[in-house]
Structure formats: structure tokens, C-alpha cells
SERO-4910 file (N, C-alpha, C, O; in steps of 0.05 Angstrom, whole numbers):
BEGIN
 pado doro    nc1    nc2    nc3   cac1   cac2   cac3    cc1    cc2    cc3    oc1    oc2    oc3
  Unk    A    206    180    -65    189    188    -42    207    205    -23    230    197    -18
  Unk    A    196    229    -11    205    247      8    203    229     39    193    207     46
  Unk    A    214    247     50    218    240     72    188    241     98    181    232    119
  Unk    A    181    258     78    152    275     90    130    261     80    109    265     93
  Unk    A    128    250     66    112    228     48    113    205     62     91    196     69
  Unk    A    139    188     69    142    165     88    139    171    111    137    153    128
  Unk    A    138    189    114    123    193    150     98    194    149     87    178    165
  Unk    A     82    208    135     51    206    137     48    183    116     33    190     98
  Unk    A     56    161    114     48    128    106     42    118    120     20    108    123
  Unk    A     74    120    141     75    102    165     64    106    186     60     86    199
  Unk    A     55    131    197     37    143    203     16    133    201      7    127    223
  Unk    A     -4    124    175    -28    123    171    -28     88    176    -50     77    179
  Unk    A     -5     73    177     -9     49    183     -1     39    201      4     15    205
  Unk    A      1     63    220      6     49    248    -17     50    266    -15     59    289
  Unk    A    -36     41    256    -58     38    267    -65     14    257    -58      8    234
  Unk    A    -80     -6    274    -88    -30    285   -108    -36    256   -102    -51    237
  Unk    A   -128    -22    257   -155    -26    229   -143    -12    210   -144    -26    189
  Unk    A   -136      2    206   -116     21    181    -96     -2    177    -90      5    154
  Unk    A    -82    -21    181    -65    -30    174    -77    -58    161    -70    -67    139
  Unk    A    -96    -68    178   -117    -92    171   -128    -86    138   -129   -101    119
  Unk    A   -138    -52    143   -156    -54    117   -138    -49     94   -146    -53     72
  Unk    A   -114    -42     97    -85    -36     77    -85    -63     73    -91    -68     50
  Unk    A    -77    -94     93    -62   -112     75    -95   -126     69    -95   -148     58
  Unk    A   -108   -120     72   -135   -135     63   -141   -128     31   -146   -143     13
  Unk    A   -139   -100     32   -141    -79      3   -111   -102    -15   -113   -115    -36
  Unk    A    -97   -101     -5    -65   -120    -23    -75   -140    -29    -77   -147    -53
  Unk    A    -82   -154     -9   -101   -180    -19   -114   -185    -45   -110   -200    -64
  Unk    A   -131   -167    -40   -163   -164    -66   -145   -157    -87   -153   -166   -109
  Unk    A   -123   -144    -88   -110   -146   -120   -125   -115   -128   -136    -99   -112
  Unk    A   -120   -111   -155   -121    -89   -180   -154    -88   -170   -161    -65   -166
  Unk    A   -171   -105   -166   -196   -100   -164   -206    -91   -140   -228    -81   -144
  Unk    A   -198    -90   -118   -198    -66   -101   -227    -85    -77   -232   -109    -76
  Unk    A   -234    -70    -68   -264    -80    -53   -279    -60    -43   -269    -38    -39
  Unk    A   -302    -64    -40   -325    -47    -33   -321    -43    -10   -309    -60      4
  Unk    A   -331    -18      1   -321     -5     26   -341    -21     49   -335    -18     72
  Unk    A   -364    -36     43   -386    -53     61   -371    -75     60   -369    -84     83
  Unk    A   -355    -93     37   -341   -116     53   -318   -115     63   -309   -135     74
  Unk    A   -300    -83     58   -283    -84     79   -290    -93    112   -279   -108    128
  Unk    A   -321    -72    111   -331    -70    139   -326    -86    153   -313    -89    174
  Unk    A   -346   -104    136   -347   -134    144   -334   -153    147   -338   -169    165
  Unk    A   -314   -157    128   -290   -179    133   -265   -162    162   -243   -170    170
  Unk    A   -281   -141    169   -257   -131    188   -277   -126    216   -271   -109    233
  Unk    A   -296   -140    217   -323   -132    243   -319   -100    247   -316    -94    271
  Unk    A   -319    -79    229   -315    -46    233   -343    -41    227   -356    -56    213
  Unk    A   -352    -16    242   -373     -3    237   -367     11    213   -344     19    209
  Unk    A   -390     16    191   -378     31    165   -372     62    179   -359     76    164
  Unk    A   -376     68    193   -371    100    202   -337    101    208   -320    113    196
  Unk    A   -334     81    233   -307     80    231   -291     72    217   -269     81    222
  Unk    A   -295     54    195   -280     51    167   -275     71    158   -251     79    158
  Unk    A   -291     84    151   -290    107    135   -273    125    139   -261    133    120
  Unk    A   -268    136    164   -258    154    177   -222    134    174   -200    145    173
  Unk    A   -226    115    174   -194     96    179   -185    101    139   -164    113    132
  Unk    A   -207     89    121   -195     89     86   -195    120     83   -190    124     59
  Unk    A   -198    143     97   -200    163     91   -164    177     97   -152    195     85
  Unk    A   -156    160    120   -129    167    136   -110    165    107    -98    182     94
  Unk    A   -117    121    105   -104    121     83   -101    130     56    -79    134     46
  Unk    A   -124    132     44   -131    150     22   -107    185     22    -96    196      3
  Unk    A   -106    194     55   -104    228     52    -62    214     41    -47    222     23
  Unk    A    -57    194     60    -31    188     58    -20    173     28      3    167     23
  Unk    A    -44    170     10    -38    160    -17    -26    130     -9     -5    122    -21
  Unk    A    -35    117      5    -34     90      0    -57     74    -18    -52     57    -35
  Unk    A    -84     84     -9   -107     74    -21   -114     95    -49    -98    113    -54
  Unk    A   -133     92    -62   -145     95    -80   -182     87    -74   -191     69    -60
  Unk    A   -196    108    -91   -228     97    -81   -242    109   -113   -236    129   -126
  Unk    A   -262     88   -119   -274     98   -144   -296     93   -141   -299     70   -134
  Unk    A   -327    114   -144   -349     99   -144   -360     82   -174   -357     86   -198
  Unk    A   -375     59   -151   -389     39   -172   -416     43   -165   -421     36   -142
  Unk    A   -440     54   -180   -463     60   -176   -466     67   -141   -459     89   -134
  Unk    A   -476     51   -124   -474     65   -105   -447     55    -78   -440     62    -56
  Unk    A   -443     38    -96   -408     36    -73   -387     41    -85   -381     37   -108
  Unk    A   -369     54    -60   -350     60    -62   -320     42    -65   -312     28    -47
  Unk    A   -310     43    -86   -291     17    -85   -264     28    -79   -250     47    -86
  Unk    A   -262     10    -64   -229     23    -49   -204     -1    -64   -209    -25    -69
  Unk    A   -181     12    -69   -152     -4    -78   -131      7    -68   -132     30    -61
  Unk    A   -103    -13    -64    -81     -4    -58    -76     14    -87    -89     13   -108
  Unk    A    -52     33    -79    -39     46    -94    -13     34    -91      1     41    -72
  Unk    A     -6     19   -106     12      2   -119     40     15   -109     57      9    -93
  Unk    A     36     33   -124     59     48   -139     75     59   -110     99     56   -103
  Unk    A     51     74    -97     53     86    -65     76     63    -49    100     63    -46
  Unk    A     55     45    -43     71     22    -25    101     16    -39    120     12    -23
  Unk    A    108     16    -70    125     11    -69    154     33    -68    179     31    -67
  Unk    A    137     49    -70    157     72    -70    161     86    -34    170    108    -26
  Unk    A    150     65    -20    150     63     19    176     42     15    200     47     15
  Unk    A    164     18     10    184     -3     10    210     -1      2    230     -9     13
  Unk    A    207     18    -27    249     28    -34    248     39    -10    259     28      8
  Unk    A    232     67     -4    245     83     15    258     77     27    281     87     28
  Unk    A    246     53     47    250     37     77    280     15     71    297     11     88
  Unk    A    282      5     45    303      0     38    319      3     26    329    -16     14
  Unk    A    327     31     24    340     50      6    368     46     11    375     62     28
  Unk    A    388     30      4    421     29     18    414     20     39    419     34     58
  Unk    A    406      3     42    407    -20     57    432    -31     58    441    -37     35
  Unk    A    451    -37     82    469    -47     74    481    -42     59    490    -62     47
  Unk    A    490    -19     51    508     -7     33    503    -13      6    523    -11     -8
  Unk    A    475    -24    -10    468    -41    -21    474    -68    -30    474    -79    -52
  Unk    A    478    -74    -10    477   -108    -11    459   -121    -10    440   -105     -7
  Unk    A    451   -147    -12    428   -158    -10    431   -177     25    429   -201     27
  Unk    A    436   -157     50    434   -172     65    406   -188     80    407   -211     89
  Unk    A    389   -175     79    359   -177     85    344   -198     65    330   -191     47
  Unk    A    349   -227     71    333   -245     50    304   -240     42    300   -244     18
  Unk    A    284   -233     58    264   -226     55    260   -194     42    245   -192     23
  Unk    A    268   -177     49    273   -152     35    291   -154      7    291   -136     -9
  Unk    A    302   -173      5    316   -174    -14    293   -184    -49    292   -182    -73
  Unk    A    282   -193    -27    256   -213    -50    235   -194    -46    216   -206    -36
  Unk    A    232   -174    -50    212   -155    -49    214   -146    -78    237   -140    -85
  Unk    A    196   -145    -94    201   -132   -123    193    -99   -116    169    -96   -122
  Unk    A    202    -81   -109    201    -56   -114    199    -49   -139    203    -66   -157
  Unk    A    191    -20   -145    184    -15   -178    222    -11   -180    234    -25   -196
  Unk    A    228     -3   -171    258      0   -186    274    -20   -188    295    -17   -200
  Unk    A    266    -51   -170    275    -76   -180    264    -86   -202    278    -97   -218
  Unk    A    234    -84   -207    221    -85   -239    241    -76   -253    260    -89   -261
  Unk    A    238    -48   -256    248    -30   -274    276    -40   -281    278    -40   -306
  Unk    A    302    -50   -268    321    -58   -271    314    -84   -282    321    -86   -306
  Unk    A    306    -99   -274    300   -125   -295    287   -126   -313    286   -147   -325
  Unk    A    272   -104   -322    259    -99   -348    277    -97   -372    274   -108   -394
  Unk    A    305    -75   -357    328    -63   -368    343    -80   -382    351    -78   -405
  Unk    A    345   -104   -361    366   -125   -368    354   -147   -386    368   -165   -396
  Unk    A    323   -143   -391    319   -164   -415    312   -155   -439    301   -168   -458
  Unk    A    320   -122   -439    313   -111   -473    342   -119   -481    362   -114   -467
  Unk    A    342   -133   -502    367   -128   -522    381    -94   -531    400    -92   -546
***
């Protein structure tokens, strides 16, 4: 991830309902949620939703696919975790000082422990 990329993330989640409907979308998992029970589990008017999964969407955090007539919204996985290396990129000269950051599976902590259990 660029530098220009983590700015318009953090950007798009530094907003109050943009950030709600991001860890709500994390929540729901691979299966994502319909853009009416975001609404609703967040008291948002769908107009102003829309205009908020649209922020996230432009910043590639979300993902949206239609299902007959709703729209299903999901995190982009891959996105968040390639924010999360960013944000802890040499950290500490890479040490593991940050207990909680440290326990974060980033794709390139996957990826390294994938490494270490092929023969």
C-alpha cells in the first residue's frame, strides 16, 4: 500500500457512521450485509448510508454486489489488511513491541506462517 492509498482509508474512516458501517461490515464476515440492514442496525437514513458505503467503497475498503434487488455490501479483506501492515510497518524497528498489534494476523503474517509450515 502507497502512501496515497493510506490516506484516503483513513480518511474515509474518520468519520463517525463510515467507521460504524466498516467495523459492522467486519463483523458480518465473507457474507457481507444488505445495504437496508446496515441502515438499520446503524438508525441511518438509506440516503445517508449510501453516500457514507460509497466514501468507503471509492477508498477500497468495502466491496458491493447486487442480489436481485439489494445491494450487498463486504469488507475488502485484503484492503484493511494491507492498512494494518501499513500502519505497522517497522514498528519498532520490527520488534514485537505492541502486544495487541503484535496479534494482528496481517496478510504478510499469514503469508510468513504459511512459509514456515511447507516442508
Amino acid at each position: 500500500m502507497d502512501t496515497r492509498d493510506a490516506v484516503a482509508a483513513l480518511a474515509a474512516l474518520a468519520q463517525e457512521t463510515r467507521l460504524a458501517a466498516f467495523r459492522l461490515l467486519v463483523q458480518a464476515g465473507d457474507g457481507g450485509l444488505a445495504a437496508g440492514e446496515i441502515a438499520q442496525a446503524l438508525d441511518v437514513p438509506a440516503p445517508t448510508l449510501s453516500f457514507h458505503l460509497k466514501e468507503l467503497a471509492n477508498a477500497g475498503l468495502v466491496a458491493s454486489r447486487q442480489d436481485g434487488r439489494n445491494v450487498i455490501y463486504r469488507t475488502a479483506y485484503a484492503a484493511m489488511d494491507e492498512l494494518i501492515a501499513y500502519l505497522t510497518d517497522n514498528c519498532c524497528h520490527g520488534g514485537q513491541c505492541l502486544p495487541k498489534t503484535a496479534a494482528v494476523a496481517t496478510a504478510a503474517k499469514r503469508r510468513a506462517k504459511t512459509q514456515e509450515r511447507q516442508p
